[in-house]
ROLO-587051 format. One record per residue (C-alpha): residue in one letter; x negated, y negated, z; residue number from 0. Coordinates in pm, 1 decimal. Layout:
residues N
residuo x y z num
A X Y Z NUM
...
END
This chain:
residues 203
residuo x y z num
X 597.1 -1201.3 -144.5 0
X 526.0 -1013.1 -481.8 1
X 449.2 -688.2 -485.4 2
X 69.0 -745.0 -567.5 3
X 50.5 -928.8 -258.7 4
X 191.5 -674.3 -27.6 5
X -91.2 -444.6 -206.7 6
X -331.1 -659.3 -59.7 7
X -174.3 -716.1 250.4 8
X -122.8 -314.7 297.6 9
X -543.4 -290.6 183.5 10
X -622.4 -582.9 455.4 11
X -440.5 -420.3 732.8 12
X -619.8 -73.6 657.7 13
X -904.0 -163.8 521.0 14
X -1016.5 -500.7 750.3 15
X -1263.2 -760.8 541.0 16
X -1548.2 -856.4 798.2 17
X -1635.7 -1199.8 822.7 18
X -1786.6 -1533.0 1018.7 19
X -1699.3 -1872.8 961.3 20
X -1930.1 -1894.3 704.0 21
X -1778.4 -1606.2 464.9 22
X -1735.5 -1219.6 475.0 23
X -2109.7 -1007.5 472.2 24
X -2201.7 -681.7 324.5 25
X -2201.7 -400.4 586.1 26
X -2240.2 -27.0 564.5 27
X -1875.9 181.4 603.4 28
X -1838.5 501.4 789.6 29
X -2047.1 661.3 488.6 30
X -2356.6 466.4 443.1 31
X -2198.8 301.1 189.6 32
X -2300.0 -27.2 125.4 33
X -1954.0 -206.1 124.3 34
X -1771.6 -597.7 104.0 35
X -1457.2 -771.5 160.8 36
X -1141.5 -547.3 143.1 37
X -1343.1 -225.4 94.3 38
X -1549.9 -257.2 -205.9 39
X -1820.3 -45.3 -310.3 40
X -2092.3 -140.0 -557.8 41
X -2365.9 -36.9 -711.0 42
X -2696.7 -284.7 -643.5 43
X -2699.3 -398.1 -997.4 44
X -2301.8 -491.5 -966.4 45
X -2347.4 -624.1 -627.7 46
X -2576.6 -849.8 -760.1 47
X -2322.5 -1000.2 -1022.8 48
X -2054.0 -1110.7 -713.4 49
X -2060.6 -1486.9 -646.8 50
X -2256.1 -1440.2 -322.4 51
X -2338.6 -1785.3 -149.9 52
X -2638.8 -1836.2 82.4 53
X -2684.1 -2010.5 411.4 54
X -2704.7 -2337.2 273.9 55
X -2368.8 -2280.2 68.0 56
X -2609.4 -2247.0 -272.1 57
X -2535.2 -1974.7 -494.5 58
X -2749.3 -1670.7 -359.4 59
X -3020.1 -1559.0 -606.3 60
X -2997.2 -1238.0 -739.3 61
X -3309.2 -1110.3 -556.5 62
X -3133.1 -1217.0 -220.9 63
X -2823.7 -1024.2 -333.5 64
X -3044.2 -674.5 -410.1 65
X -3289.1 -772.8 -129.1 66
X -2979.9 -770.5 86.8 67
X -2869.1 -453.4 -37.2 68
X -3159.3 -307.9 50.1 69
X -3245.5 -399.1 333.0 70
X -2852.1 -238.6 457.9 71
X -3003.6 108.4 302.6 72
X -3323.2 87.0 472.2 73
X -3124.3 -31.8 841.0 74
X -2893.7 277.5 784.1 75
X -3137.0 533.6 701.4 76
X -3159.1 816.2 1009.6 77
X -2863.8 637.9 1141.1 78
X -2584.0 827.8 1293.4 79
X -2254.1 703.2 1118.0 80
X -2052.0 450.9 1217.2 81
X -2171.7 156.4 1375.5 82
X -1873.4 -151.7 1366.0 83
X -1946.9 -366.6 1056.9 84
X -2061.4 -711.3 1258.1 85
X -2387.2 -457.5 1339.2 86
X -2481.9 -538.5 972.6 87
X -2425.9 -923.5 1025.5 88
X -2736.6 -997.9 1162.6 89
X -2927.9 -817.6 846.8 90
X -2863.1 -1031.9 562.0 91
X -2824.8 -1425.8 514.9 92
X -2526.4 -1412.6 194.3 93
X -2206.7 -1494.7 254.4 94
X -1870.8 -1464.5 58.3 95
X -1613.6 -1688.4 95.3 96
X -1303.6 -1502.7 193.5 97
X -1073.2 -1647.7 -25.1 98
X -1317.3 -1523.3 -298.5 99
X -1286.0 -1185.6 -165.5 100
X -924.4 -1212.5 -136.9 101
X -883.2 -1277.8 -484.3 102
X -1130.4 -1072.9 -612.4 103
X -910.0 -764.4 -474.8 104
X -594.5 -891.2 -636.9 105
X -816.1 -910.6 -998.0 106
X -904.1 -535.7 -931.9 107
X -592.3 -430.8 -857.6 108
X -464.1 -584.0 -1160.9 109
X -717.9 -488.6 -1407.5 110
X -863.0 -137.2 -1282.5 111
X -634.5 1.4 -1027.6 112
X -257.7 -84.1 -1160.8 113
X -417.7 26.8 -1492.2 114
X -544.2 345.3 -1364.3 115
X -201.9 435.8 -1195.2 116
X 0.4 355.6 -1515.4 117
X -236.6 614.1 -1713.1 118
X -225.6 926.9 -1395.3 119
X 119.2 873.3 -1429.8 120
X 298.4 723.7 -1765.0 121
X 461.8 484.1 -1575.8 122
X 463.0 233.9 -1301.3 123
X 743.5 1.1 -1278.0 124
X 967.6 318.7 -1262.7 125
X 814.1 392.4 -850.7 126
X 993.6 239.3 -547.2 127
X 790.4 -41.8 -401.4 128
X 716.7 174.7 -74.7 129
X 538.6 471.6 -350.9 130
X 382.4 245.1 -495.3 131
X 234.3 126.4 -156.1 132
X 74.2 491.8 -124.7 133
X -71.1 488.2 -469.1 134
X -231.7 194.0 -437.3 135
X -398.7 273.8 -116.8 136
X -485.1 611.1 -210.0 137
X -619.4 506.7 -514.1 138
X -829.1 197.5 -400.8 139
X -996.3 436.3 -189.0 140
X -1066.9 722.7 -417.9 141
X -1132.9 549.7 -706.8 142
X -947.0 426.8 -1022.3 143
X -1130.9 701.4 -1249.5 144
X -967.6 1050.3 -1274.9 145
X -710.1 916.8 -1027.2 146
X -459.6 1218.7 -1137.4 147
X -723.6 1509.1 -1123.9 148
X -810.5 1370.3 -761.9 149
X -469.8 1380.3 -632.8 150
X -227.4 1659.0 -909.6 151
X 22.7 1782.8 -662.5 152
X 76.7 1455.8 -562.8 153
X 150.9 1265.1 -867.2 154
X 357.4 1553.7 -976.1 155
X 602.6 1545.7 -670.4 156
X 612.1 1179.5 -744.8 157
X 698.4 1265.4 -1109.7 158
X 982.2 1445.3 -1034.1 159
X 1103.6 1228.1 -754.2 160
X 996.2 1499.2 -469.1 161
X 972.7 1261.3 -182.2 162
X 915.9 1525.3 82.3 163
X 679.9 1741.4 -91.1 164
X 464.9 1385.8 -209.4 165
X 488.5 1254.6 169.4 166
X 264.4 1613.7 216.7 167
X 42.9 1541.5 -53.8 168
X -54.6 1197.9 1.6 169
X -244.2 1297.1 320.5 170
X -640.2 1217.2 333.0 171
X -809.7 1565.2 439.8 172
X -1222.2 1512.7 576.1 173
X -1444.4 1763.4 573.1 174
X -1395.4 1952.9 915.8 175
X -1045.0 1814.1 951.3 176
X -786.8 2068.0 934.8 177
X -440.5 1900.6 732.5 178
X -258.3 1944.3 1081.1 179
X -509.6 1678.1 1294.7 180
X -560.1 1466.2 912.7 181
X -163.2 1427.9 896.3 182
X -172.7 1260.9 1250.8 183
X -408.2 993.3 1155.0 184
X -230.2 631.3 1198.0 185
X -338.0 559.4 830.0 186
X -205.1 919.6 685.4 187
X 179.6 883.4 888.1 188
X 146.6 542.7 743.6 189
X 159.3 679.1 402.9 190
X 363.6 953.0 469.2 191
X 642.5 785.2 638.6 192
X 627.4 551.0 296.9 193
X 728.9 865.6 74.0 194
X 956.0 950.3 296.3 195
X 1182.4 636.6 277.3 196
X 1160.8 699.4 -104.7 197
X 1453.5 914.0 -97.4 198
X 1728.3 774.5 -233.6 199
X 1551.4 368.5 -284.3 200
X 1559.9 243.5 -657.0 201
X 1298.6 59.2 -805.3 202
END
């Protein structure tokens, strides 16, 4: 397995990418953010743009695509946050194939995210596989844009090959959450055990 695919594999285990037979449908994540296949977040003009397919397996028009996307605003206004994603099923008839949105994660990766970690850091192929895990996920999550002002004292532990002080760092804090309760989350031990085995791996 290469190492992009165990990026995706790590994002698909975390991350989930809702489907029915007939493809994978938009939903609304814990935020009220309108969201697709491993994740994604786009705004209704980019939305719009992704290969979308309709009932009948025709390529979806693009006023089904932003009728679709509005019509998951409208269900999740004076909502109370989160409902499971097959709630959002039964809103919209546009479907994407999986194997579309499988792919489409692996072209991200490569041209936005692997990119974006490169630049925070100067480097890349330098990490062990298991950082590079954690940077990935963090950074799929909090965006590829001013990845290194979003997370300093992390990428500078990782600079200087501070595994224990990075497997702190790399914890997800929400608002109300103290770091204590965050650092016990399934998703943040995940990542933190990862640093952890960095000590003393190679590249």
């Amino acid at each position: 397995m290469s190492d992009l695919d165990v990026y995706v594999a790590d994002l698909l285990a975390h991350e989930g990418c809702p489907a029915e037979p007939a493809g994978c449908y938009p939903y609304l994540d814990s935020k009220g953010l309108v969201t697709f296949g491993i994740g994604e977040h786009l705004s209704i003009a980019d939305f719009a743009r992704v290969p979308w397919r309709s009932y009948n397996d025709q390529a979806a028009l693009e006023s089904e695509c932003e009728g679709a996307y509005n019509e998951l605003l409208h269900e999740g206004q004076n909502r109370v946050f989160p409902f499971p994603a097959s709630h959002y099923a039964q809103f919209t008839r546009i479907r994407l194939p999986k194997a579309v949105a499988l792919q489409r994660c692996k072209d991200r990766l490569n041209k936005e995210f692997l990119p974006a970690i490169e630049e925070a850091t100067g480097y890349v192929n330098d990490f062990p596989l298991a950082c590079m895990r954690v940077l990935v996920d963090l950074c799929w999550n909090s965006g590829a844009k001013g990845f290194r002002a979003e997370w300093p004292k992390l990428l500078n532990a990782v600079d200087v090959d501070d595994w224990a002080e990075a497997s702190r760092q790399c914890i997800t804090v929400n608002a109300g959450e103290t770091h204590e309760d965050a650092a016990k989350k399934p998703r943040n031990m995940w990542r933190r055990d990862l640093m952890l085995s960095c000590a003393g791996a190679t590249p």
